[in-house]
C-alpha positions as CSV (number, residue, x, y, z in Angstrom):
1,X,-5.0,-63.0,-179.9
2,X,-7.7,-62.9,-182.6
3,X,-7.2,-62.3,-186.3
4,X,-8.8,-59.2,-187.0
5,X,-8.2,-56.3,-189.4
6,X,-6.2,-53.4,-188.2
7,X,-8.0,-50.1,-187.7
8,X,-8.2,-48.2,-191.3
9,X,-4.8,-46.8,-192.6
10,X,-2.9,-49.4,-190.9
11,X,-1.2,-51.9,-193.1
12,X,-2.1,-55.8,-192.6
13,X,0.3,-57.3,-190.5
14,X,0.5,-61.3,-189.2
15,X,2.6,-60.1,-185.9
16,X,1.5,-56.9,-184.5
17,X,4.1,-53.9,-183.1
18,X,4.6,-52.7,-179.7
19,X,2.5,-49.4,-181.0
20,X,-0.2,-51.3,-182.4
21,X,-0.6,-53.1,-179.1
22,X,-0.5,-50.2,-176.7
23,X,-2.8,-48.2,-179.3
24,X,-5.5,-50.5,-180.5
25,X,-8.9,-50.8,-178.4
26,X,-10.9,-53.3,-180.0
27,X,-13.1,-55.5,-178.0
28,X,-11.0,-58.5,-178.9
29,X,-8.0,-57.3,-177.7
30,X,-9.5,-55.7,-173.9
31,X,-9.2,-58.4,-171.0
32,X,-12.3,-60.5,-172.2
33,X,-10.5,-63.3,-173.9
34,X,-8.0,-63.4,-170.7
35,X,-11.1,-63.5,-168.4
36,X,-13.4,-65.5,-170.2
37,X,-10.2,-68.1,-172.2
38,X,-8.5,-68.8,-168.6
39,X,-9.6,-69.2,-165.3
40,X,-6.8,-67.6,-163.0
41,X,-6.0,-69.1,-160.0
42,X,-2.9,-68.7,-157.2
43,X,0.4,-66.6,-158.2
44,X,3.5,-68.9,-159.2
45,X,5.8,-66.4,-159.3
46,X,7.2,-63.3,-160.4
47,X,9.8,-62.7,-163.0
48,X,11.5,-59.8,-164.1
49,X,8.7,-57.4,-166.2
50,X,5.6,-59.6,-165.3
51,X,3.6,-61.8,-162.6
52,X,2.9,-65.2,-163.3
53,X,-0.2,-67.0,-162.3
54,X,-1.8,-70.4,-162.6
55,X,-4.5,-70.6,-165.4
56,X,-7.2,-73.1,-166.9
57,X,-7.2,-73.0,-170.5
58,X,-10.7,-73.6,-170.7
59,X,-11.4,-74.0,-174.6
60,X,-8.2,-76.9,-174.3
61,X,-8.8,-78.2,-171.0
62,X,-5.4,-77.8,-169.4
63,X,-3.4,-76.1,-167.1
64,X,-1.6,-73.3,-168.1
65,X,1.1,-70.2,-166.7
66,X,-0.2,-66.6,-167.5
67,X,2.4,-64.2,-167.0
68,X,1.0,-60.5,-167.1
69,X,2.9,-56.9,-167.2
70,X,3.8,-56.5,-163.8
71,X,4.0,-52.4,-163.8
72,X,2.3,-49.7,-166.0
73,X,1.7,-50.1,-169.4
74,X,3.8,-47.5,-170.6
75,X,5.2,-47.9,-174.6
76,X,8.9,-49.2,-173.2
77,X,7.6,-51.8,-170.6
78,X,4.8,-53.4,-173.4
79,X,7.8,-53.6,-175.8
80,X,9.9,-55.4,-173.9
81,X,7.1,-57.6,-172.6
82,X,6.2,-58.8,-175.9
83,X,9.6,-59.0,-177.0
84,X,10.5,-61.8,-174.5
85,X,7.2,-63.2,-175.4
86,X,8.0,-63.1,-179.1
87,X,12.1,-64.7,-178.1
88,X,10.3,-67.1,-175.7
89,X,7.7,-68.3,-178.8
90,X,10.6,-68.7,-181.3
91,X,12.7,-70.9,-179.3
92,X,11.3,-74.6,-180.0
93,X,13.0,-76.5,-177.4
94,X,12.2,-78.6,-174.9
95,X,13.8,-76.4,-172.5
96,X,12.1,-73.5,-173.0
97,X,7.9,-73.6,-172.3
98,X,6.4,-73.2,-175.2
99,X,4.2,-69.5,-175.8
100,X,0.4,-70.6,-176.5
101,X,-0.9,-67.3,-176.5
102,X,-0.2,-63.3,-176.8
103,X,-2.9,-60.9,-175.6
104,X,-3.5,-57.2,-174.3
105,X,-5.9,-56.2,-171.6
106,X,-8.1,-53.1,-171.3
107,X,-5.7,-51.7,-169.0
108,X,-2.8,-51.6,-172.1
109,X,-1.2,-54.4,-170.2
110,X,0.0,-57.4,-172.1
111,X,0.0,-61.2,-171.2
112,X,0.9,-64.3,-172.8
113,X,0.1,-68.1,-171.8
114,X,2.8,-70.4,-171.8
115,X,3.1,-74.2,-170.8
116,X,2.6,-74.7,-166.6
117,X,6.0,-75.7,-165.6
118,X,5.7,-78.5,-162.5
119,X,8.9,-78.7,-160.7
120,X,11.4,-76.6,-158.2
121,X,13.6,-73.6,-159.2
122,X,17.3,-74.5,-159.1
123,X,17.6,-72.1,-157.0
124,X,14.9,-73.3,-154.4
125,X,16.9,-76.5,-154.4
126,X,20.0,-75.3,-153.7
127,X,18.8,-73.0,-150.8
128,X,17.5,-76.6,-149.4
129,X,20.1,-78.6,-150.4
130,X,22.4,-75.9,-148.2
131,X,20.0,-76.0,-145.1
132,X,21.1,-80.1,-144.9
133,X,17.6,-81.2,-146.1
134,X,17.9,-85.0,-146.5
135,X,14.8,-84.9,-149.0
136,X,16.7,-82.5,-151.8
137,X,19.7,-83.8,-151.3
138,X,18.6,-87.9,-152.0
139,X,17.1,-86.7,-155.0
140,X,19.3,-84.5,-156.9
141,X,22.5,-86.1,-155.9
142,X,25.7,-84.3,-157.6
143,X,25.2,-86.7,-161.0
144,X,21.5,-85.5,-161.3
145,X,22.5,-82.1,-160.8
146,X,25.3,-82.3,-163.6
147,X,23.1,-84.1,-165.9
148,X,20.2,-80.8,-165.8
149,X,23.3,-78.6,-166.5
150,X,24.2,-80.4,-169.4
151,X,20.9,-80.0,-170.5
152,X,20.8,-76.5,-169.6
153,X,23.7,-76.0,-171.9
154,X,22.6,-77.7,-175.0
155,X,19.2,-75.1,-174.2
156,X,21.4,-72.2,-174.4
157,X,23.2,-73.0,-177.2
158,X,19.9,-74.1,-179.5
159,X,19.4,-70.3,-178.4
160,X,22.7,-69.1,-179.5
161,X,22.0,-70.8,-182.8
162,X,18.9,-69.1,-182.8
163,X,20.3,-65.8,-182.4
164,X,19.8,-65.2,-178.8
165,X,21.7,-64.5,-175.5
166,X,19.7,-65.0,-172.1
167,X,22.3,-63.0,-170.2
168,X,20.7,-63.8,-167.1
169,X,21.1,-67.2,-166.4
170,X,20.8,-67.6,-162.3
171,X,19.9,-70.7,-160.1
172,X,15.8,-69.0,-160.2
173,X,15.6,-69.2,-164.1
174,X,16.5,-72.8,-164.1
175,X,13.8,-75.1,-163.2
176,X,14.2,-79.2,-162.5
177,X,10.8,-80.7,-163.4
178,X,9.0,-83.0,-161.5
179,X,9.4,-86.0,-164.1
180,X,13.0,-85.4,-165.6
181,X,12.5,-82.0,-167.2
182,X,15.0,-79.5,-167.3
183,X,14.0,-75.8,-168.4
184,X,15.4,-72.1,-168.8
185,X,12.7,-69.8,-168.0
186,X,12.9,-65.3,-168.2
187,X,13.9,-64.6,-171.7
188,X,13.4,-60.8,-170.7
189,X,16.6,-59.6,-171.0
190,X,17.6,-61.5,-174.0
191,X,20.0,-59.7,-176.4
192,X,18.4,-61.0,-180.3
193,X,21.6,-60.8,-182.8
194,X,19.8,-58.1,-185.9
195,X,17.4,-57.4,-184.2
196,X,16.3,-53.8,-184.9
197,X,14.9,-51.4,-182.5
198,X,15.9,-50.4,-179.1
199,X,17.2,-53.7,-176.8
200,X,17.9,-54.2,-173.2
201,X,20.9,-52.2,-172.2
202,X,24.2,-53.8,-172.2
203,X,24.6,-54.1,-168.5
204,X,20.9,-55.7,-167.6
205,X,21.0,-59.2,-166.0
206,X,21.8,-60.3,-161.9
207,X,25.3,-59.1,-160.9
208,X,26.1,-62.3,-159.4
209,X,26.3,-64.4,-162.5
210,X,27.4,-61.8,-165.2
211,X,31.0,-62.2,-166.8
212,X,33.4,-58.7,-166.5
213,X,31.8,-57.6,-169.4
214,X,28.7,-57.8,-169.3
215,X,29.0,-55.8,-165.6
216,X,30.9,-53.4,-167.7
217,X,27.9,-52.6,-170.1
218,X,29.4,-53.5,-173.4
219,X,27.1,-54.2,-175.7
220,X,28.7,-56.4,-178.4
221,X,28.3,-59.7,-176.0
222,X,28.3,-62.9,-177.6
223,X,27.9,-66.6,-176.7
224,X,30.2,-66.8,-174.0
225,X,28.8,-64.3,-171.9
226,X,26.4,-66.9,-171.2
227,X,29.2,-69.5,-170.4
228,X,30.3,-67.4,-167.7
229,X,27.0,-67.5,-166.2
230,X,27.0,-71.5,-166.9
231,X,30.0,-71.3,-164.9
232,X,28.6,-69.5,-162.2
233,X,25.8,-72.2,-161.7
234,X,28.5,-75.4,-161.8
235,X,30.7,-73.4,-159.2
236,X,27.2,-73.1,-157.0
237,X,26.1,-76.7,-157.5
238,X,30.1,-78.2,-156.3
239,X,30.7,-75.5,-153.8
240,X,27.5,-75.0,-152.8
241,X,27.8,-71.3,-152.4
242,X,28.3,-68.5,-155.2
243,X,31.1,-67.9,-156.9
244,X,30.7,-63.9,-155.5
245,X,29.7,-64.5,-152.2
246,X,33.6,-64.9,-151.4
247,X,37.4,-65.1,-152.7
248,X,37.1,-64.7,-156.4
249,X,38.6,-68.2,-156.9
250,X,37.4,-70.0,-159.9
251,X,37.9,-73.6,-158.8
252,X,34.9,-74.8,-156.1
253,X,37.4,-77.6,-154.5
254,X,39.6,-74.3,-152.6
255,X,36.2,-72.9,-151.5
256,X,34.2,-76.4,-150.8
257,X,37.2,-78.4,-149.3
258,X,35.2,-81.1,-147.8
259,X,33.0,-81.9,-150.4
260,X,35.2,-84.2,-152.5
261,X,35.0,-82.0,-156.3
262,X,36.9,-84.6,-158.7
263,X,39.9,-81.8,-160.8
264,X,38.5,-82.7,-164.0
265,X,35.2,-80.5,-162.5
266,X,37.1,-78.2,-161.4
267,X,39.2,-77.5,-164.5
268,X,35.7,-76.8,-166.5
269,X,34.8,-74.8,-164.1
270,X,37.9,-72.4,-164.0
271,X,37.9,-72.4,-168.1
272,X,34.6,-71.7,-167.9
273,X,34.8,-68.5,-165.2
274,X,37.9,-67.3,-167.0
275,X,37.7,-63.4,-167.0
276,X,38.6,-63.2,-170.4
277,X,35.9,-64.7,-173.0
278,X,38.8,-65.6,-175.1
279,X,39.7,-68.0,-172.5
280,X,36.8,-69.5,-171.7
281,X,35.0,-72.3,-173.5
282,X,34.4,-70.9,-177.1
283,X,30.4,-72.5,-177.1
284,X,27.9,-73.8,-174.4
285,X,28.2,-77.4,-176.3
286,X,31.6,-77.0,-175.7
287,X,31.0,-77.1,-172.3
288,X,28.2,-79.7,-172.3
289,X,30.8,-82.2,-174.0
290,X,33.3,-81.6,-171.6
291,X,30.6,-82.2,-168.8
292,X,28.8,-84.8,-170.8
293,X,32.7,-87.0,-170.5
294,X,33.1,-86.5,-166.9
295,X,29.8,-88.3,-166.6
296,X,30.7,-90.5,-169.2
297,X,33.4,-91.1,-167.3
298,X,31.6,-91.7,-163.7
299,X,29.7,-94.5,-165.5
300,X,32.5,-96.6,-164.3
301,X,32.4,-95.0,-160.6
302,X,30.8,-98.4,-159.3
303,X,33.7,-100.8,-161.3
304,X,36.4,-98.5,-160.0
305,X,35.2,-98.9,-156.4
306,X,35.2,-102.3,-156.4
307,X,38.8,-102.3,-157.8
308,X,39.2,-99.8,-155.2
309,X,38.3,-101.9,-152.5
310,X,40.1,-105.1,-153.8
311,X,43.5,-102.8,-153.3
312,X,42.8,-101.6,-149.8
313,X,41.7,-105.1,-149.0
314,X,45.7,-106.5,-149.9
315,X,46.8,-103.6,-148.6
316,X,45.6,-104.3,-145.0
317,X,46.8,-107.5,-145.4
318,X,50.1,-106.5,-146.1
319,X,50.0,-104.3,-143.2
320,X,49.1,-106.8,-141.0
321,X,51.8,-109.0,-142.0
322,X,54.7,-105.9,-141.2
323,X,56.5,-107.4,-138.1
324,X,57.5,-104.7,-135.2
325,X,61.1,-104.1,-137.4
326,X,59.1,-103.3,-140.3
327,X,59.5,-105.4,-143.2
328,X,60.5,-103.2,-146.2
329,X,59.1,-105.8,-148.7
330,X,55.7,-105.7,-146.5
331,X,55.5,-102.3,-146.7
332,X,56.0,-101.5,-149.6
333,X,53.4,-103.6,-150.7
334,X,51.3,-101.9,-148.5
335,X,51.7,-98.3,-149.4
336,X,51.2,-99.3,-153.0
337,X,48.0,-101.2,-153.0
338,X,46.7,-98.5,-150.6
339,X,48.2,-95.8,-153.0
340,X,46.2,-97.9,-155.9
341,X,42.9,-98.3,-153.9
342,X,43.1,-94.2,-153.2
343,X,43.6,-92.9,-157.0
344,X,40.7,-95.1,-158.1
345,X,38.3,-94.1,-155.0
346,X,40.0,-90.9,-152.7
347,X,37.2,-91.4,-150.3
348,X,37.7,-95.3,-149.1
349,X,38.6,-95.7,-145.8
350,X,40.2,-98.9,-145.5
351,X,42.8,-97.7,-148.0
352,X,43.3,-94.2,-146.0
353,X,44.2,-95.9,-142.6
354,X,46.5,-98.3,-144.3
355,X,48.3,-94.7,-145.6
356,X,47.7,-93.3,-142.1
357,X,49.2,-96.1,-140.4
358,X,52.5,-96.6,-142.5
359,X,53.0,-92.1,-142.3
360,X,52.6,-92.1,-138.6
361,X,53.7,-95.2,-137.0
362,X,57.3,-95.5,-138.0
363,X,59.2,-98.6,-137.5
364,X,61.5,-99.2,-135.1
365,X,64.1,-100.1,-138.1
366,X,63.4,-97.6,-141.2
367,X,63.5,-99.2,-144.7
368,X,67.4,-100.0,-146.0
369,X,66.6,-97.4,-149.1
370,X,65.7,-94.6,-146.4
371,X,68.6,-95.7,-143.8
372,X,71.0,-95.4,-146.9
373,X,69.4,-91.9,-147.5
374,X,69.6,-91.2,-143.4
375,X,73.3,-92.8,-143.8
376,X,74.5,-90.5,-146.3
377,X,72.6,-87.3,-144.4
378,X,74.5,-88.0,-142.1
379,X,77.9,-88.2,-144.1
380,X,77.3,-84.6,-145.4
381,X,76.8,-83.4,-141.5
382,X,79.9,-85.2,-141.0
383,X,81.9,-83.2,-144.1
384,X,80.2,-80.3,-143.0
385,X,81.6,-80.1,-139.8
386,X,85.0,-81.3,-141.1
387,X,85.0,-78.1,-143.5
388,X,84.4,-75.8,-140.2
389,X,87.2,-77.2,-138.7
390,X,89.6,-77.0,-141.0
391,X,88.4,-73.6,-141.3
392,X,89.6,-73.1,-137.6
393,X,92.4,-75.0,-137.3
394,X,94.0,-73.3,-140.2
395,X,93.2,-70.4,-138.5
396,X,94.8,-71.3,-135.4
397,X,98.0,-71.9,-137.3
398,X,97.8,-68.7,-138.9
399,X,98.1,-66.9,-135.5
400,X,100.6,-69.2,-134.2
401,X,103.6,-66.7,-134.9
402,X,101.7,-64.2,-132.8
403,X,103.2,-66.2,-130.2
404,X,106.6,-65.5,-131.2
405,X,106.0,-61.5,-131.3
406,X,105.3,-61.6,-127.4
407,X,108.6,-64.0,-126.3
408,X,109.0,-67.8,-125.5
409,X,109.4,-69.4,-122.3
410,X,108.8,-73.0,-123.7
411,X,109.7,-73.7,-127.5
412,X,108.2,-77.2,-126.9
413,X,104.6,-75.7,-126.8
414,X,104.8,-73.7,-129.8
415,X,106.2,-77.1,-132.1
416,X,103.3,-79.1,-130.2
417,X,100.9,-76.6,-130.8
418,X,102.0,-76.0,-134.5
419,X,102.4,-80.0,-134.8
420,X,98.8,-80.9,-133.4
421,X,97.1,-77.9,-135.2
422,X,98.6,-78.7,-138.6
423,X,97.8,-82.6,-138.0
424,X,94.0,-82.2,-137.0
425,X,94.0,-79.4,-140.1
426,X,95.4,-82.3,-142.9
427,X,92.5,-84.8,-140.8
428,X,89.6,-82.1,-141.4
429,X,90.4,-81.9,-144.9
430,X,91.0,-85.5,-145.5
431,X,87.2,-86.1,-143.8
432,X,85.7,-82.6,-145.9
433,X,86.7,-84.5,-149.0
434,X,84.9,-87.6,-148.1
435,X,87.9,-89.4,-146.8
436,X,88.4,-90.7,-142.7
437,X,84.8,-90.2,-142.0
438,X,84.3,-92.8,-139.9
439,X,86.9,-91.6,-137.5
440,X,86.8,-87.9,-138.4
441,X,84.4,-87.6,-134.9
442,X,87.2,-89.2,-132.6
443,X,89.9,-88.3,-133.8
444,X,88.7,-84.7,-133.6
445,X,87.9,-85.6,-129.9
446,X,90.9,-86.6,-129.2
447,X,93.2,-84.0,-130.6
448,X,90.8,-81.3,-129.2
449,X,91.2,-82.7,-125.8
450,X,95.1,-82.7,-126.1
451,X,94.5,-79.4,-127.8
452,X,92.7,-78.3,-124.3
453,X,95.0,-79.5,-122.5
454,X,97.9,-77.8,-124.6
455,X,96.2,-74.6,-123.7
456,X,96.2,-75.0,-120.4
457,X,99.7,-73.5,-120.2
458,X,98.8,-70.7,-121.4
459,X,96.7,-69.1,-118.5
460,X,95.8,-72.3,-116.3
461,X,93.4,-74.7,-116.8
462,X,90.0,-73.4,-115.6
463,X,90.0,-70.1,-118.0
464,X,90.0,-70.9,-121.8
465,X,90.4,-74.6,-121.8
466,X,86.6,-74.9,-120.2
467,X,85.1,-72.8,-123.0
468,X,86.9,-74.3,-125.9
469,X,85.8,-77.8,-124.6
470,X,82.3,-76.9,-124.6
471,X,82.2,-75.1,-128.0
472,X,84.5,-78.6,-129.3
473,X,81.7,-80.7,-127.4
474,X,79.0,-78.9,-129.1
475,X,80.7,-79.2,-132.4
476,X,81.2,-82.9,-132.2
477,X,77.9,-83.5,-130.6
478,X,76.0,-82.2,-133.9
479,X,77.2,-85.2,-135.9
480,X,74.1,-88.0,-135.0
481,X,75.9,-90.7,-136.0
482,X,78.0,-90.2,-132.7
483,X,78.2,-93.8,-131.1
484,X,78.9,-93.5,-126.8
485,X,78.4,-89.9,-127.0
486,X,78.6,-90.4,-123.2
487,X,82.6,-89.8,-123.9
488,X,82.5,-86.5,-125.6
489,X,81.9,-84.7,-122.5
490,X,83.9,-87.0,-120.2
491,X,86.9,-86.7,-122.8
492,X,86.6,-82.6,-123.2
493,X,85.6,-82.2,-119.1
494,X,88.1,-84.2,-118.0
495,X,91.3,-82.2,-119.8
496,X,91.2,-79.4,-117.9
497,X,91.1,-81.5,-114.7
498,X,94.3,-83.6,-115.7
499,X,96.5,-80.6,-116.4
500,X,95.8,-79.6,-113.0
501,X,96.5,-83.4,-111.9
502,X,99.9,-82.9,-113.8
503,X,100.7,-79.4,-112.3
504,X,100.3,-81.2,-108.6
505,X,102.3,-83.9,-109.1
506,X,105.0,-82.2,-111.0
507,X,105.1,-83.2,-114.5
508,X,104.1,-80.0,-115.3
509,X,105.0,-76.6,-114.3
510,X,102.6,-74.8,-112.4
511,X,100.3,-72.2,-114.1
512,X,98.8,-70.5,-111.0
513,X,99.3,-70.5,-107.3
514,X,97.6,-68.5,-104.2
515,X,99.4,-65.2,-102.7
516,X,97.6,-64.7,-99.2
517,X,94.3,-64.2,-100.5
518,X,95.0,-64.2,-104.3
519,X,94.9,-66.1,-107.2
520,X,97.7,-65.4,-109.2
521,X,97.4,-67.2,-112.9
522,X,100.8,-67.3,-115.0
523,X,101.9,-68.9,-118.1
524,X,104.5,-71.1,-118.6
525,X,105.1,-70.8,-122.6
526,X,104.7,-67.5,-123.4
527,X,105.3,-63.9,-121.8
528,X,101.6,-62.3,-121.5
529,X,102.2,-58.5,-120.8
530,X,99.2,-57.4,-118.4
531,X,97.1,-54.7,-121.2
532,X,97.6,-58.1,-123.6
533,X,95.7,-60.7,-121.2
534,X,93.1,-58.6,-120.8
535,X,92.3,-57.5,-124.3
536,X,92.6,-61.0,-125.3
537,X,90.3,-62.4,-122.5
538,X,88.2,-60.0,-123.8
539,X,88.2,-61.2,-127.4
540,X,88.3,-65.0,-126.5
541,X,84.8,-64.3,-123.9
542,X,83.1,-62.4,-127.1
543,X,84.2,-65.3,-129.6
544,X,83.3,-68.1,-126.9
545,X,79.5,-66.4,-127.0
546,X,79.4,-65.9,-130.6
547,X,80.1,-69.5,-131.7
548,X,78.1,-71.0,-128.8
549,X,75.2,-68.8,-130.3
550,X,75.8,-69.6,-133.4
551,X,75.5,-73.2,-133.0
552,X,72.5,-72.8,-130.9
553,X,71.0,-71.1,-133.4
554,X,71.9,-73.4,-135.9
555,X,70.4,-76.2,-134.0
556,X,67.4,-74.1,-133.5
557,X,66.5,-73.4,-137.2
558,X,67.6,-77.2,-138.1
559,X,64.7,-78.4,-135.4
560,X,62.3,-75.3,-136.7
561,X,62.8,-76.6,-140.7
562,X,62.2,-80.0,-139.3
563,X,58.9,-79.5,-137.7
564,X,58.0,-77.1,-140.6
565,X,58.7,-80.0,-143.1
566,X,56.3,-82.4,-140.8
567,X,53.3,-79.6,-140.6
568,X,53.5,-79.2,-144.4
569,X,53.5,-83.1,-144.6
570,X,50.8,-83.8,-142.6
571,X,48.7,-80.8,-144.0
572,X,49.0,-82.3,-147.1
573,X,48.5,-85.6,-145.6
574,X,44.9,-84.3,-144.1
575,X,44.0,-83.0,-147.6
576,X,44.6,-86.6,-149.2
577,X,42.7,-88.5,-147.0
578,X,40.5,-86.0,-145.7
579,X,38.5,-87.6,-142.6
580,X,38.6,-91.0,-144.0
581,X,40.1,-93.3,-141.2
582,X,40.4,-90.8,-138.1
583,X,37.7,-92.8,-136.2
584,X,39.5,-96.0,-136.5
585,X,42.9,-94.3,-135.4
586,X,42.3,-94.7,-131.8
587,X,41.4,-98.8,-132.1
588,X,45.0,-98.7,-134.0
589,X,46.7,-97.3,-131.1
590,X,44.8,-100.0,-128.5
């Protein structure tokens, strides 16, 4: 813009005001200079206010962005047009294009020139990188990508330094150059710290990359609005989608699963998304540093693999050496060079099926640390089921003189009953205490089949001995450490059998006996009054189904915990190794 003396009664001025530009009409200000200085050409874009175009600075000789007032010259739009030409001018960075010129056409609408900027919006790139262009993606791989937000960062915070907020820092203001450069472009909404005269309201920018409070409208933003929006662009370049455009979670691993985002990432980018600006990084060189040591950090990525490798190599051989017993020592060795290998590279393979192989193909004999563990499961089953019992059989003895209340016929069952009750009541306890539990489980067979038998007297053989064996078989079946099972069942299923064997040949009395076409069932120990046998059948069919229910559905919810625990595990499993090792599962199991 030339030098030239202000119309008479204004006062000499080096910069002129937003008035002075919408009311002066000298012939050096109308759109000569613009047509005769640069040579327009095709449009490059459009920002927020204005219209950029490629220009030929023909008293330089070089190429050059014009961006004009996009909308009508009124005194509001040509004050905010210069002002981002005026905040664009003052920031010397290599990050921000540099402001050559400032001019005003005949039409009242202002332009500056500005350095031609040769490269691809980050934006742009992004859109490709997501529509699996292999071009994009070879040349800004992640590193690159990280190393132009760095720079991007240490842009903003010159700014901040400067005085000034972008507040609108989005994947289309941030353009990757050609030949290394990195720069922040649309200053127009740029909040200027003293600045007098009206600014930009409080809630301008692109909702999609403003912190909470900036969407709010306050107007006393500082620095770290900006370092929300920073944080908005890292979460877009890991997850490769916006941090709005779905759950409002600030770490880009939960949204981007699949695409491998190292924690330490992830960390800087929840810190720096953190709705409260006292949480999040206090400066963008903050935020830099803590980017610029990841990547100081990933220097080392290519020494690590080969470290990486090195493990999973011993580790296969391990595996390889693991007979079809499983040799603890073998394995272990195994698991931990493949665990090594894994936390210096996640992604290698050879190291994943190793972990694969050794989680899903169990040996036939586990490891003597987990049998112990299995061993002493099982002892707490054991003492478990002890505690039950005694429950019951202390029970039992506490209704014995029930017995007495409806008369005697044979004393002799009452003291065996009492005796045998008692004595499997002192064995429970002995084996809930720890003690006996080796023999707890037979010993409880066996005095729950004399037990069966002994009740036999009461109404015959086939009506409560059958259920009480079954209930005592289910029982003594839960303890997996049960060796011949196969003589549970034979033991309880037999007793009722033998007391009928005994009735027929004599040694004992007779329970029941047919009248014409009758069944008539008796007891030979006790006096059962009709109204009495009947309530109590009734009680005794009612407890039979609750206890067999309840087991049931303790085995049940045992199974359903176990299968839980193994989904969970493998979840977790698939989240370590991600797909690393699948395809070579299959040549595993041939």
């Amino acid at each position: 813009m030339a030098d030239r003396d202000p119309p008479p009664g204004s006062p000499r001025t080096g910069v002129m005001t937003s008035s002075e530009v919408v009311a002066m009409r000298h012939p050096e200000l109308d759109d000569a200079p613009l047509r005769s200085r640069y040579g327009l050409e095709g449009k490059l874009g459009r920002g927020g206010m204005g219209v950029v175009a490629e220009a030929v600075d023909r008293r330089i000789g070089r190429r050059v962005a014009v961006k004009r007032l996009a909308g009508p010259p009124t005194a509001e739009m040509v004050e905010r047009f210069v002002r981002e030409a005026r905040i664009q001018g003052r920031l010397d960075h290599p990050a921000v294009a540099p402001v050559y010129d400032l001019g005003i056409q005949s039409d009242g609408r202002p332009y500056f020139a500005m350095r031609k900027l040769e490269g691809i919006t980050l934006a742009e790139l992004l859109h490709r990188i997501g529509q699996g262009e292999a071009e994009p993606v070879a040349q800004f791989p992640r590193r690159r990508l990280l190393e132009a937000l760095v720079a991007v960062c240490l842009a903003i915070e010159y700014a901040h330094t400067q005085g000034v907020i972008h507040r609108d820092l989005k994947p289309a203001n941030v353009v990757l150059g050609e030949h290394g450069g990195v720069h922040v472009i649309d200053w127009g909404v740029a909040r200027v710290a003293g600045e007098s005269g009206p600014q930009v309201d409080g809630g301008a920018g692109t909702v999609g990359y403003m912190p909470p409070e900036q969407a709010r409208g306050d107007v006393d933003l500082d620095a770290r609005a900006d370092v929300f929006a920073l944080g908005c662009l890292l979460f877009e370049l890991l997850a490769g989608a916006g941090y709005h455009d779905g759950p409002r979670d600030p770490y880009p691993s939960v949204r981007a699963p699949d695409r491998a985002i190292p924690p330490e990432l992830d960390l800087i980018c929840a810190r720096a998304l953190a709705p409260e600006r006292a949480d999040r990084f206090p400066s963008a060189r903050a935020m830099a540093a803590a980017l610029q040591r990841h990547l100081d950090a990933d220097h080392d990525v290519d020494v690590q693999r080969d470290h990486a490798a090195a493990h999973a190599s011993r580790a296969k051989a391990a595996l390889a050496r693991v007979g079809p017993e499983g040799d603890d020592d073998h394995r272990a060795e195994a698991i931990r060079e493949a665990g090594l290998a894994l936390a210096l590279d996640p992604r290698n393979a050879d190291a994943a099926v190793v972990v694969r192989a050794l989680l899903v193909d169990a040996p036939a004999r586990p490891p003597v640390a987990v049998q112990a563990a299995l061993d002493a499961a099982d002892a707490d089953t054991v003492r478990a089921q002890a505690r039950t019992s005694a429950t019951a059989y202390l029970t039992q003895v506490a209704f014995l003189p029930l017995f007495l209340l409806q008369g005697i016929k044979d004393w002799r069952f009452i003291a065996w009953m009492a005796a045998l009750v008692t004595v499997l009541s002192i064995v429970a306890i002995a084996a809930w205490r720890g003690h006996l539990l080796k023999f707890w489980t037979w010993i409880s067979v066996i005095g729950n089949t004399a037990l069966v038998i002994a009740l036999s007297r009461v109404l015959g053989p086939f009506v409560i001995p059958p259920g009480v064996g079954v209930v005592v078989a289910m029982a003594v079946m839960t303890d997996p450490g049960v060796r011949m099972w196969w003589l549970v069942p034979t033991c309880l299923g037999i007793a009722p059998i033998a007391a009928l064997a005994l009735e027929e040949v004599g040694v004992l009395a007779p329970t029941m006996y047919a009248d014409g076409s009758s069944l008539v069932l008796t007891s030979t120990v006790v006096e059962l009054p009709a109204d009495l046998v009947v309530g109590g059948l009734v009680a005794y069919v009612i407890a039979l189904v609750v206890v067999a229910v309840l087991f049931a559905r303790n085995v049940a919810m045992v199974h359903h915990a176990t299968r839980r625990s193994l989904a969970v595990q493998a979840w977790h499993l698939r989240r370590l190794l991600g797909d690393a090792g699948e395809a070579t599962a299959p040549e595993r199991r041939r």
